[in-house]
N, CA, C and O atoms as a Maestro MAE file, in Angstrom:
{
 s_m_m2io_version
 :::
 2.0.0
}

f_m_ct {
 s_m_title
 :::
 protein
 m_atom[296] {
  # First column is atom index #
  i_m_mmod_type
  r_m_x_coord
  r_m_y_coord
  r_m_z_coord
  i_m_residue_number
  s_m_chain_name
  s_m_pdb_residue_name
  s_m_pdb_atom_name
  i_m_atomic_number
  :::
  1 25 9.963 63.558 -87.496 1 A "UNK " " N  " 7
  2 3 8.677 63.006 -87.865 1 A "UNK " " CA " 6
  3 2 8.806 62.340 -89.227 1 A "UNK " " C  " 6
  4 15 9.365 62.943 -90.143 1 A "UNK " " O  " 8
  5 25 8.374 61.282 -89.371 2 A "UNK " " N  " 7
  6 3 8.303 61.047 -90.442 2 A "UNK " " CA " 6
  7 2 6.950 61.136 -91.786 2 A "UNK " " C  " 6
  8 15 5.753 61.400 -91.668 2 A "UNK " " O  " 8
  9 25 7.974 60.708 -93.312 3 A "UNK " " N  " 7
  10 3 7.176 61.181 -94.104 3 A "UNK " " CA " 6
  11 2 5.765 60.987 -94.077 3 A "UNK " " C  " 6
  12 15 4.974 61.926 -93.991 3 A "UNK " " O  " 8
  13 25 5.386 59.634 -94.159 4 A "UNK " " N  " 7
  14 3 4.427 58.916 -93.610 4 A "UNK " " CA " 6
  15 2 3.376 59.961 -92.627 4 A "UNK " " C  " 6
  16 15 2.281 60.485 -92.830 4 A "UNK " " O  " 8
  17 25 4.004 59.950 -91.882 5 A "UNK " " N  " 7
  18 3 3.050 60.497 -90.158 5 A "UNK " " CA " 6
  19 2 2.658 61.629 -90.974 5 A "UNK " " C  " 6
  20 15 1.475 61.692 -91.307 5 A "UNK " " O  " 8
  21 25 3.727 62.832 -91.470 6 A "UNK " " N  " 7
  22 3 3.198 64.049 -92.086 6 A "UNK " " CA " 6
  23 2 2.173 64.352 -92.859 6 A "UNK " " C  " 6
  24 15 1.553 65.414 -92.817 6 A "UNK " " O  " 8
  25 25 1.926 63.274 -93.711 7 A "UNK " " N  " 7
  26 3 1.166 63.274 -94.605 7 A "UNK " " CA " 6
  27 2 -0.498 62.893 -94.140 7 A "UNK " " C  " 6
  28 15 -1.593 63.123 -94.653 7 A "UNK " " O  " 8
  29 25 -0.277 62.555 -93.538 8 A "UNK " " N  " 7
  30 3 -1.411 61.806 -92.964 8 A "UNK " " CA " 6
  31 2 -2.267 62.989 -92.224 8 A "UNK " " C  " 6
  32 15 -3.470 63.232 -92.315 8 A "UNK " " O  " 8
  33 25 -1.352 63.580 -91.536 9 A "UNK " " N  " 7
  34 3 -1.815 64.653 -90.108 9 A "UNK " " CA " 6
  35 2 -2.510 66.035 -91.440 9 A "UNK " " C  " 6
  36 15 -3.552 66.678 -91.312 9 A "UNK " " O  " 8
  37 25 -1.442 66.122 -92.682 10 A "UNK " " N  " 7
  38 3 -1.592 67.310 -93.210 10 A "UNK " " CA " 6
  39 2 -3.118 67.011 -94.129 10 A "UNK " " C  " 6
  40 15 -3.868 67.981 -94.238 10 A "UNK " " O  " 8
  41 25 -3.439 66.023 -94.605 11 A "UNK " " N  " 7
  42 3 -4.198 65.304 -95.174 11 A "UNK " " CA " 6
  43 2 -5.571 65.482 -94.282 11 A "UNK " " C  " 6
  44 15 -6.677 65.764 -94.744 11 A "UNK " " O  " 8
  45 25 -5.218 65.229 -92.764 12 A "UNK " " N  " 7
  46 3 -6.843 65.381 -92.181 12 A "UNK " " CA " 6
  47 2 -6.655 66.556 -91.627 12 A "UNK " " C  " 6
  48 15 -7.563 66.647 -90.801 12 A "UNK " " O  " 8
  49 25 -5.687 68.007 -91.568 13 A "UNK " " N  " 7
  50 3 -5.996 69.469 -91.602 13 A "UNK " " CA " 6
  51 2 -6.541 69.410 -92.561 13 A "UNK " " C  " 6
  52 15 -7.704 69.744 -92.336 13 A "UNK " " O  " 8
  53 25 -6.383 69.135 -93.723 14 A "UNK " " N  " 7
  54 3 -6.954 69.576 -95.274 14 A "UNK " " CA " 6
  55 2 -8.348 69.334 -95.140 14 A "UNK " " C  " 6
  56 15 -9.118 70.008 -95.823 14 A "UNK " " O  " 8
  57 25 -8.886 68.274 -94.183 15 A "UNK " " N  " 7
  58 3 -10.296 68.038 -94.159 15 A "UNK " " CA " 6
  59 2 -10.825 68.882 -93.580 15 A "UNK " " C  " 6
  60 15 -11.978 68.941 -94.008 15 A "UNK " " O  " 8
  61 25 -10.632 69.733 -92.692 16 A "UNK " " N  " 7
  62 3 -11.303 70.624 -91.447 16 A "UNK " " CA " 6
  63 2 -12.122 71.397 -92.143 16 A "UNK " " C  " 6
  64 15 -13.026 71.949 -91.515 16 A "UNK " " O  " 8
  65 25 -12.022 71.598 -93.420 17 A "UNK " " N  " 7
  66 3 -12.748 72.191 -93.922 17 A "UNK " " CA " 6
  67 2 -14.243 71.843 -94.811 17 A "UNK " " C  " 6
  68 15 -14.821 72.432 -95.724 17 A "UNK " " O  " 8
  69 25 -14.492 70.733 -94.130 18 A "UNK " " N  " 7
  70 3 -15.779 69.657 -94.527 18 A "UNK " " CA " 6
  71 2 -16.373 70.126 -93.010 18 A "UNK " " C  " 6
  72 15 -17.595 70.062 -92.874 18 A "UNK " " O  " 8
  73 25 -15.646 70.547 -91.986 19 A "UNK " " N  " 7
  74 3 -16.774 70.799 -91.382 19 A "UNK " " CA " 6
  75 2 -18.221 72.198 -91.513 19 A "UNK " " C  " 6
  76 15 -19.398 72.250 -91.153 19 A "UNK " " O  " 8
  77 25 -17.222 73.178 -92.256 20 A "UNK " " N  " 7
  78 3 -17.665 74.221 -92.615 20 A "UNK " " CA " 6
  79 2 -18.569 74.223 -93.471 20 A "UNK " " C  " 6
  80 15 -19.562 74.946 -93.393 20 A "UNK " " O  " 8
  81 25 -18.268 73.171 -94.674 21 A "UNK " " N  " 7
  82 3 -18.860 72.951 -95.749 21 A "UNK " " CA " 6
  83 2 -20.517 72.140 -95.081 21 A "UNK " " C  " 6
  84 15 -21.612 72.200 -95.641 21 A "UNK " " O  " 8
  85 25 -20.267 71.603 -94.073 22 A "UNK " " N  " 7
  86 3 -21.817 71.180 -93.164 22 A "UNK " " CA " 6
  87 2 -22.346 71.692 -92.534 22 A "UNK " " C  " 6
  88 15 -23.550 71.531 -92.339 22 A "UNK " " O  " 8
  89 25 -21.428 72.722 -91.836 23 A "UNK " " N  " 7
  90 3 -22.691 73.908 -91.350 23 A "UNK " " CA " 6
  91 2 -23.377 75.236 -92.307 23 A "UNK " " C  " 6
  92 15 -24.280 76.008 -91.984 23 A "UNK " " O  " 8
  93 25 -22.509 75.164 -93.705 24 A "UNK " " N  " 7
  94 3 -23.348 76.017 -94.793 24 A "UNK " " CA " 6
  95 2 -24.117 75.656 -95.555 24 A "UNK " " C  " 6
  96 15 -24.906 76.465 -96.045 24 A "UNK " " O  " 8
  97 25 -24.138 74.220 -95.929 25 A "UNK " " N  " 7
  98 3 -25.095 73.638 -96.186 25 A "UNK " " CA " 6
  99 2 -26.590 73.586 -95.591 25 A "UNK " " C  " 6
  100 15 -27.634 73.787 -96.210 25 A "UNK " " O  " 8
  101 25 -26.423 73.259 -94.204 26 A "UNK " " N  " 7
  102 3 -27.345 73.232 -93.321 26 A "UNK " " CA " 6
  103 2 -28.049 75.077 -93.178 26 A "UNK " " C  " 6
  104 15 -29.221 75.406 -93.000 26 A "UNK " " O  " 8
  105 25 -27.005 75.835 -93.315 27 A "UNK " " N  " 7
  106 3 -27.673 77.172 -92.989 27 A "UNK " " CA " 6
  107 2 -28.194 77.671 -94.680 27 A "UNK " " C  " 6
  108 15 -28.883 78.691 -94.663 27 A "UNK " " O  " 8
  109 25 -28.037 77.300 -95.551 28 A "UNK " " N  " 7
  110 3 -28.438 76.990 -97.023 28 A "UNK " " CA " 6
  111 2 -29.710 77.009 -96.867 28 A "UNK " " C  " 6
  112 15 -30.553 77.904 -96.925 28 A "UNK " " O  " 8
  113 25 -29.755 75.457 -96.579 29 A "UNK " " N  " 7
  114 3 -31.595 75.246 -97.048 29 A "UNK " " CA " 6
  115 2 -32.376 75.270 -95.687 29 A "UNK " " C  " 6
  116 15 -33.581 75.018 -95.683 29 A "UNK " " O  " 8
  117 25 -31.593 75.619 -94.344 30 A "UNK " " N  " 7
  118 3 -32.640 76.041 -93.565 30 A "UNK " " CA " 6
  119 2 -32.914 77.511 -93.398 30 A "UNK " " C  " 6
  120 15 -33.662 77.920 -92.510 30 A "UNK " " O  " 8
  121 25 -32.265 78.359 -94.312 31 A "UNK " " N  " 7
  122 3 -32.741 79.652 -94.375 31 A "UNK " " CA " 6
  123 2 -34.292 79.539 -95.538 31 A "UNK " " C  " 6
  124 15 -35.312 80.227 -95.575 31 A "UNK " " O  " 8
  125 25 -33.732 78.072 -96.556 32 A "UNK " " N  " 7
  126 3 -34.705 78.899 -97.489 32 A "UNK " " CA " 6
  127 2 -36.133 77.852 -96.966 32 A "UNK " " C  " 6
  128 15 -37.268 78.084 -97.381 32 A "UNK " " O  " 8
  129 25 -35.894 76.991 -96.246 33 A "UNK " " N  " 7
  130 3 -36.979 76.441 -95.565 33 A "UNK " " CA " 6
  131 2 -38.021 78.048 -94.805 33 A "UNK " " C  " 6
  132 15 -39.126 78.439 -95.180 33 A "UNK " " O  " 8
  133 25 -37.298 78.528 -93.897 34 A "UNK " " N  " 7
  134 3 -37.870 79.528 -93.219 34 A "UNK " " CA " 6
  135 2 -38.424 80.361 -93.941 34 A "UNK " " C  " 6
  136 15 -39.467 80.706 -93.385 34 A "UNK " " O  " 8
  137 25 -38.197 81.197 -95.488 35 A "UNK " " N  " 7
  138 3 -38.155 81.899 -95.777 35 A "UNK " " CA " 6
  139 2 -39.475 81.476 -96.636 35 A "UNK " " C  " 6
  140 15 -40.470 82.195 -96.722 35 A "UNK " " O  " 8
  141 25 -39.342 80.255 -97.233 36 A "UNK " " N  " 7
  142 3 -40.555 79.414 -97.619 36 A "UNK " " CA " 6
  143 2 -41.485 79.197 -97.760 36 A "UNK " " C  " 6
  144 15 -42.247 78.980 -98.702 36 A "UNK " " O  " 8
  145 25 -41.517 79.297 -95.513 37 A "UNK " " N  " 7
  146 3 -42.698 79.170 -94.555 37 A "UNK " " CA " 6
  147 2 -43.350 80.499 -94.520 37 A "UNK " " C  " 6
  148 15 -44.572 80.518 -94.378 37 A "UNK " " O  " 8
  149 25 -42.637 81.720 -94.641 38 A "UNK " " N  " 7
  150 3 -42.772 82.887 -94.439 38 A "UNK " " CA " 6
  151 2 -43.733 83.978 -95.681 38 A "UNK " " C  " 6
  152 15 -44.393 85.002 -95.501 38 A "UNK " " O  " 8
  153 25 -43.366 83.054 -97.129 39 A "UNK " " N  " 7
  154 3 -43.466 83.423 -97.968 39 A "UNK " " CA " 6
  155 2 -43.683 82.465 -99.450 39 A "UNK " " C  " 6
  156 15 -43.058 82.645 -100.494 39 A "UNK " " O  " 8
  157 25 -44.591 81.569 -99.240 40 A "UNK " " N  " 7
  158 3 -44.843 80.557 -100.024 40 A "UNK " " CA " 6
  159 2 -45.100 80.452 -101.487 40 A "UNK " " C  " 6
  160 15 -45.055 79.434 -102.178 40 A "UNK " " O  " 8
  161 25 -45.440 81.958 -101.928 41 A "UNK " " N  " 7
  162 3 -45.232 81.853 -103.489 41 A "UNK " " CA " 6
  163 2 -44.096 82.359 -103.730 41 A "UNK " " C  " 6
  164 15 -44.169 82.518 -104.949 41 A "UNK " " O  " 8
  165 25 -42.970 82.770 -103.382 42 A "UNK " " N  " 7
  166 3 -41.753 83.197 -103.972 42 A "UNK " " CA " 6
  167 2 -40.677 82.036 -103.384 42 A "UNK " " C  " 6
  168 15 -39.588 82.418 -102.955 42 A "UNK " " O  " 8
  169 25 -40.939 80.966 -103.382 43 A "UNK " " N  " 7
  170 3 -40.333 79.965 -102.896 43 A "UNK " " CA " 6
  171 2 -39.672 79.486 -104.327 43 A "UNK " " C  " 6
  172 15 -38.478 79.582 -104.614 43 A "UNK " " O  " 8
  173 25 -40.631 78.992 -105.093 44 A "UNK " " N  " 7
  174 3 -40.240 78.272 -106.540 44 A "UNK " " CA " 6
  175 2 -38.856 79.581 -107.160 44 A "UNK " " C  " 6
  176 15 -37.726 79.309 -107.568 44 A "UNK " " O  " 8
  177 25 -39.319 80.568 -107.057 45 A "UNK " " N  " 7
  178 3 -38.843 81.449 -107.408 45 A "UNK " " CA " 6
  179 2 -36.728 81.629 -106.788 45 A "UNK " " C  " 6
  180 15 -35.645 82.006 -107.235 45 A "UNK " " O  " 8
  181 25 -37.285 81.099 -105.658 46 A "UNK " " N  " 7
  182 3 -36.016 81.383 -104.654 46 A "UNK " " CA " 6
  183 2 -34.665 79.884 -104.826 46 A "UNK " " C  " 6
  184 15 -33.481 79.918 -104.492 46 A "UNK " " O  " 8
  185 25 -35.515 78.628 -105.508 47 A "UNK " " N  " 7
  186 3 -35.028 77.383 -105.963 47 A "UNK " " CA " 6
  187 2 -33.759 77.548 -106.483 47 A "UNK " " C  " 6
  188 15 -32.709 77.246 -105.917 47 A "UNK " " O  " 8
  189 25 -33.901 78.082 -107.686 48 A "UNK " " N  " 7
  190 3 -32.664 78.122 -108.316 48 A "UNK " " CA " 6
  191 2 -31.110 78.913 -107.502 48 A "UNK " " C  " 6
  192 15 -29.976 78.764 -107.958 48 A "UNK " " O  " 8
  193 25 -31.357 79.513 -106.583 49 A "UNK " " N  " 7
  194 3 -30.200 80.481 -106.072 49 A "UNK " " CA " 6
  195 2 -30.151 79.522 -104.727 49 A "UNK " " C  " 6
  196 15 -29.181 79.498 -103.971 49 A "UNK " " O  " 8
  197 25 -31.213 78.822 -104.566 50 A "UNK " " N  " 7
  198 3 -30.518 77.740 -103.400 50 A "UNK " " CA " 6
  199 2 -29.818 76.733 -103.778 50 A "UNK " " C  " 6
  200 15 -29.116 76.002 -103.080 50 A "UNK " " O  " 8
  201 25 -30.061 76.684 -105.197 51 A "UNK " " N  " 7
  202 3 -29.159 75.216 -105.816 51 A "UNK " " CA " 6
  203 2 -27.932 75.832 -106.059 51 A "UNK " " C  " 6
  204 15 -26.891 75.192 -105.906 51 A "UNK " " O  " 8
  205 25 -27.926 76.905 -106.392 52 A "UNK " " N  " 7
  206 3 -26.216 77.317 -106.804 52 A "UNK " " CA " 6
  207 2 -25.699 78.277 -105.147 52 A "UNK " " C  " 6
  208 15 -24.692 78.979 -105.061 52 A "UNK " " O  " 8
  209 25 -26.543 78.068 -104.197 53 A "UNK " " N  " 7
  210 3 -25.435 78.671 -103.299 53 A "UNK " " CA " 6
  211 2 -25.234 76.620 -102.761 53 A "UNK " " C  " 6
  212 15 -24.091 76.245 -102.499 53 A "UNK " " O  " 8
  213 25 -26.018 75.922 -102.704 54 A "UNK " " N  " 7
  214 3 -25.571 74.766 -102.466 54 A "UNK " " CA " 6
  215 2 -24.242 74.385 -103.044 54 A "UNK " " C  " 6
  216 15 -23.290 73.968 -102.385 54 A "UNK " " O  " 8
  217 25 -24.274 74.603 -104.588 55 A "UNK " " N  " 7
  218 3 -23.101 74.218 -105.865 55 A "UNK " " CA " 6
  219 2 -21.744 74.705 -105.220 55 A "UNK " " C  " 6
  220 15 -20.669 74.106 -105.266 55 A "UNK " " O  " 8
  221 25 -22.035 76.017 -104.559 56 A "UNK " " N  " 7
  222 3 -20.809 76.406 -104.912 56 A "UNK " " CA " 6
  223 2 -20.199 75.820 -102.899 56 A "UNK " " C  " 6
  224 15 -19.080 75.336 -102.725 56 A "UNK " " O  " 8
  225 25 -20.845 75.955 -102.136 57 A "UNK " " N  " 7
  226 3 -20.313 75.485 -100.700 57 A "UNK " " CA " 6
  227 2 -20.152 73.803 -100.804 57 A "UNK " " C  " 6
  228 15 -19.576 73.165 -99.923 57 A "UNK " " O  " 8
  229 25 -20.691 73.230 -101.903 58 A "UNK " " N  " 7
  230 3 -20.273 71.557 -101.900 58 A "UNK " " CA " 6
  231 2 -19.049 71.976 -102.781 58 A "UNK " " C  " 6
  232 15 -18.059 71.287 -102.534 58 A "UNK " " O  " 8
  233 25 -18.844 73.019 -103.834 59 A "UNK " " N  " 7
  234 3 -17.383 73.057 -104.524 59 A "UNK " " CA " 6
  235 2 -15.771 73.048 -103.123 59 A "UNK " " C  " 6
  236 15 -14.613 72.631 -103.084 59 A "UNK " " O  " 8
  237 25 -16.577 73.666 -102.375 60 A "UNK " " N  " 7
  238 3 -15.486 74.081 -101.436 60 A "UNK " " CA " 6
  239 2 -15.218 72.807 -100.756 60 A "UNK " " C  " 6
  240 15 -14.090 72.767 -100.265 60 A "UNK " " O  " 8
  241 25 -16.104 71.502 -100.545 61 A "UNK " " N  " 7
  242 3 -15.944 70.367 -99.916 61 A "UNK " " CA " 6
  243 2 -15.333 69.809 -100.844 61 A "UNK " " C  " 6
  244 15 -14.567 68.968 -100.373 61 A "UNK " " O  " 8
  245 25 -15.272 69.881 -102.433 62 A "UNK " " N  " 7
  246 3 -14.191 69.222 -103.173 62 A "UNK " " CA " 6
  247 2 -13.094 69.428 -103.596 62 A "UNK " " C  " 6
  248 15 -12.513 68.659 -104.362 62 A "UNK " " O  " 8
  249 25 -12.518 70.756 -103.062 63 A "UNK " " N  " 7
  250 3 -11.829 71.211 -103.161 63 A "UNK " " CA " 6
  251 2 -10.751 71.085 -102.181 63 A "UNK " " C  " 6
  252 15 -9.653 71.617 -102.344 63 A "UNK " " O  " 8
  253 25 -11.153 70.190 -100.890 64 A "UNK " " N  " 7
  254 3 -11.183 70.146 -99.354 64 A "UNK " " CA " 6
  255 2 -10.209 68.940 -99.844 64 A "UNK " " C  " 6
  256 15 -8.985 68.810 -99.824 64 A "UNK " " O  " 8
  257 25 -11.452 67.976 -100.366 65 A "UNK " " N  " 7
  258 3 -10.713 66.331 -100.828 65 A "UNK " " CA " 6
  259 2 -9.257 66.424 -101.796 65 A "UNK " " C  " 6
  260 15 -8.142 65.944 -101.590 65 A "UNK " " O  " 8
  261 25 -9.778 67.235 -102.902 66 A "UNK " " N  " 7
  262 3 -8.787 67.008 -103.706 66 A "UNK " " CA " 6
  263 2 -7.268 67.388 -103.089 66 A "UNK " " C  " 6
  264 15 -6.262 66.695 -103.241 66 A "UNK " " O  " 8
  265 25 -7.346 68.614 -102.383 67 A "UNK " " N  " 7
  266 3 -5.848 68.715 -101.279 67 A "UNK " " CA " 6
  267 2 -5.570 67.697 -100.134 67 A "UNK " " C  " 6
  268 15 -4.532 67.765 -99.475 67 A "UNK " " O  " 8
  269 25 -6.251 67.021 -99.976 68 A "UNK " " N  " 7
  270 3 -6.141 66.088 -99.033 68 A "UNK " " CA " 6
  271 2 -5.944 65.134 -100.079 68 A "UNK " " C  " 6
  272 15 -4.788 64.981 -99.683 68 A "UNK " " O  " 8
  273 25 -6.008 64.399 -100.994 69 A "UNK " " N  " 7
  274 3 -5.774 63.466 -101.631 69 A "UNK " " CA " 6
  275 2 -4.375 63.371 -102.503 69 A "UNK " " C  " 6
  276 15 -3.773 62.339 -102.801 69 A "UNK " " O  " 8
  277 25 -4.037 64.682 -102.818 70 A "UNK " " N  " 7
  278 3 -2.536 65.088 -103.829 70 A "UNK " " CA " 6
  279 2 -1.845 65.408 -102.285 70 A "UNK " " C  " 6
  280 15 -0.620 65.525 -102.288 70 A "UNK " " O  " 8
  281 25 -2.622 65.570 -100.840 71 A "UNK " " N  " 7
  282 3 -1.305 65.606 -99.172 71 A "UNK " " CA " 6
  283 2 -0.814 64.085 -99.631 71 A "UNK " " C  " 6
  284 15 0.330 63.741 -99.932 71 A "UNK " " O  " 8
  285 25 -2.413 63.015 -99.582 72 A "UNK " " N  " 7
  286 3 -1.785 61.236 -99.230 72 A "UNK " " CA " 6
  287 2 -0.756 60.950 -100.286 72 A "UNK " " C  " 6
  288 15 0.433 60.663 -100.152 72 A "UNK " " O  " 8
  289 25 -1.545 61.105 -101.456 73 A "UNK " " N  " 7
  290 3 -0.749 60.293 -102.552 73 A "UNK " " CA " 6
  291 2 0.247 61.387 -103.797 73 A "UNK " " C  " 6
  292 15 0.726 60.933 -104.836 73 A "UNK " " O  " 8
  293 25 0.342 62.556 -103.440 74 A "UNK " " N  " 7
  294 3 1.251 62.977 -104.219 74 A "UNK " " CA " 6
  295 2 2.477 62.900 -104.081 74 A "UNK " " C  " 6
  296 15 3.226 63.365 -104.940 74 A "UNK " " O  " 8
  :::
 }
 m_bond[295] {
  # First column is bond index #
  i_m_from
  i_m_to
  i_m_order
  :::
  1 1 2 1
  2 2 3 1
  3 3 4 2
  4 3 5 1
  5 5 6 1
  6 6 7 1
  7 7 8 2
  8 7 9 1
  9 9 10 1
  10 10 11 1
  11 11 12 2
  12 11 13 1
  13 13 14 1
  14 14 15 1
  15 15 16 2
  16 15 17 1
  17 17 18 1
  18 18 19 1
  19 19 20 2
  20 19 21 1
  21 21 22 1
  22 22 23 1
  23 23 24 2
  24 23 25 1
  25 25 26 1
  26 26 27 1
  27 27 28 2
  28 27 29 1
  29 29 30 1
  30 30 31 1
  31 31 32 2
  32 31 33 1
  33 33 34 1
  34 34 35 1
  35 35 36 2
  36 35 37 1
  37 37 38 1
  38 38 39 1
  39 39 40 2
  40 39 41 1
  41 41 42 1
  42 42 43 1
  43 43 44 2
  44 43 45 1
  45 45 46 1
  46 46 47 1
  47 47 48 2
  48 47 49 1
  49 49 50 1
  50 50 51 1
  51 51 52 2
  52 51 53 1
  53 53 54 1
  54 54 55 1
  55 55 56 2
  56 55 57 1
  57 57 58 1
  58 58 59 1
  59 59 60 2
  60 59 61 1
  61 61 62 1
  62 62 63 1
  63 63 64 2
  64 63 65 1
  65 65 66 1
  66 66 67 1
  67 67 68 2
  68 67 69 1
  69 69 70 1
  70 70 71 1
  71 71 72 2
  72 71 73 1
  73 73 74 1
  74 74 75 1
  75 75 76 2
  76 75 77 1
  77 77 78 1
  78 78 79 1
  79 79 80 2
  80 79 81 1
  81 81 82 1
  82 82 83 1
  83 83 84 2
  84 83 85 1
  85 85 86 1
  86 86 87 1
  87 87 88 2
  88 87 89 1
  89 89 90 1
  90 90 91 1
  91 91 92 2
  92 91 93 1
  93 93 94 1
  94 94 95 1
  95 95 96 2
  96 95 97 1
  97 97 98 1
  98 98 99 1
  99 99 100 2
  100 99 101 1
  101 101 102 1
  102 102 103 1
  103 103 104 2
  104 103 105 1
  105 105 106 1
  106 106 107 1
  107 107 108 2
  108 107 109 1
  109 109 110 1
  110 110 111 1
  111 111 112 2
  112 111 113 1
  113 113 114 1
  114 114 115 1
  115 115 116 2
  116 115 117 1
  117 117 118 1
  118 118 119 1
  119 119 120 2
  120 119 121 1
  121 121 122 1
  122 122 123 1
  123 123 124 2
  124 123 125 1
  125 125 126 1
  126 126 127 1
  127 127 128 2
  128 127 129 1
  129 129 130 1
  130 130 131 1
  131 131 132 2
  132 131 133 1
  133 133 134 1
  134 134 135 1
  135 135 136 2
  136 135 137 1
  137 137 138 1
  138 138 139 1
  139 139 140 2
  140 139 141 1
  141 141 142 1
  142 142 143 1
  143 143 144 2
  144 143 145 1
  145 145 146 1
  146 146 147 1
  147 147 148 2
  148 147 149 1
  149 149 150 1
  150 150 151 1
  151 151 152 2
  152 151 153 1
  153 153 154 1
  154 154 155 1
  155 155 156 2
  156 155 157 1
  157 157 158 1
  158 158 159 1
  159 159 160 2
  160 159 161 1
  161 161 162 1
  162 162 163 1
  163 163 164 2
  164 163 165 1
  165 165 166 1
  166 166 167 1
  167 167 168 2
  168 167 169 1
  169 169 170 1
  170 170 171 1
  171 171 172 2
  172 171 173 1
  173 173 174 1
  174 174 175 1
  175 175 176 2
  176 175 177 1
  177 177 178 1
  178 178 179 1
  179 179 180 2
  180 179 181 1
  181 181 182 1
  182 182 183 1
  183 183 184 2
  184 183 185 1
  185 185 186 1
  186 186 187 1
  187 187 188 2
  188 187 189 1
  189 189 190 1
  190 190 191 1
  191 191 192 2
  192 191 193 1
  193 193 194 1
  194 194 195 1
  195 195 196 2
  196 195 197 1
  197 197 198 1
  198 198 199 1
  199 199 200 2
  200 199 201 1
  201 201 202 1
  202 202 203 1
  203 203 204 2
  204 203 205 1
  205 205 206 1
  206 206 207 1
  207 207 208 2
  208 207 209 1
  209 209 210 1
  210 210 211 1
  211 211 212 2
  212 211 213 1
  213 213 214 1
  214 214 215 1
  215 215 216 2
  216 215 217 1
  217 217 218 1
  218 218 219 1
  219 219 220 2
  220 219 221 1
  221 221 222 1
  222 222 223 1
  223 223 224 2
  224 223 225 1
  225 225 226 1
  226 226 227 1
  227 227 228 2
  228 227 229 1
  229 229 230 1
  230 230 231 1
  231 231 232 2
  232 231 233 1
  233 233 234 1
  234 234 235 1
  235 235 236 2
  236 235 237 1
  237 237 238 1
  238 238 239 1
  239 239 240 2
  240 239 241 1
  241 241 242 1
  242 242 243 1
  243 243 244 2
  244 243 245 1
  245 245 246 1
  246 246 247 1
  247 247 248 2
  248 247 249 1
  249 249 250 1
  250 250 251 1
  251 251 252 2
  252 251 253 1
  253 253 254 1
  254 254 255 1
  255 255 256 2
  256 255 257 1
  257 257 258 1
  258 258 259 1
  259 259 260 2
  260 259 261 1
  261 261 262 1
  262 262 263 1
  263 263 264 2
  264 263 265 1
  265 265 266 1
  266 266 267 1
  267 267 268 2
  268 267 269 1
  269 269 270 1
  270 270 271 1
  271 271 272 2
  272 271 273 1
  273 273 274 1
  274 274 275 1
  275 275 276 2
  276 275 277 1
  277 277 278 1
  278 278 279 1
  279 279 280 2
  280 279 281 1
  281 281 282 1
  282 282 283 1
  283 283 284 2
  284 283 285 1
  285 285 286 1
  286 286 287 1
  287 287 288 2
  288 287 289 1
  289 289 290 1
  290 290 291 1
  291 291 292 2
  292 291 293 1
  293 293 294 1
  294 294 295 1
  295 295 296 2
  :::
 }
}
């Protein structure tokens, strides 16, 4: 196989993990949607811990790129 081909294939394994990063996202803010609906003054309250569980499952999508980017071009 060549170098080329390898890099490429190892580069979009390295991505597989953007799919994960879209279904935690999605289960993120549709928990705190529900929870929201359920409970409307502790919502404001609940904001801040949805932004940092967001922070940290989009960290894992850049973390996804940056190994996929030092697979293409390192």
């Amino acid at each position: 196989m060549e170098l080329e081909a390898a890099k490429q294939i190892g580069a979009g394994l390295a991505t597989i993990g953007l799919a994960g990063v879209g279904v935690g996202i999605g289960n993120i803010f549709a928990s705190y949607v529900a929870a929201g609906i359920r409970n409307p003054a502790a919502a404001p309250r609940m904001f801040g811990q949805v932004l940092l569980g967001f922070a940290l499952v989009e960290a894992v999508a850049l973390y996804a790129l940056v190994i996929a980017f030092l697979i293409l071009f390192g």
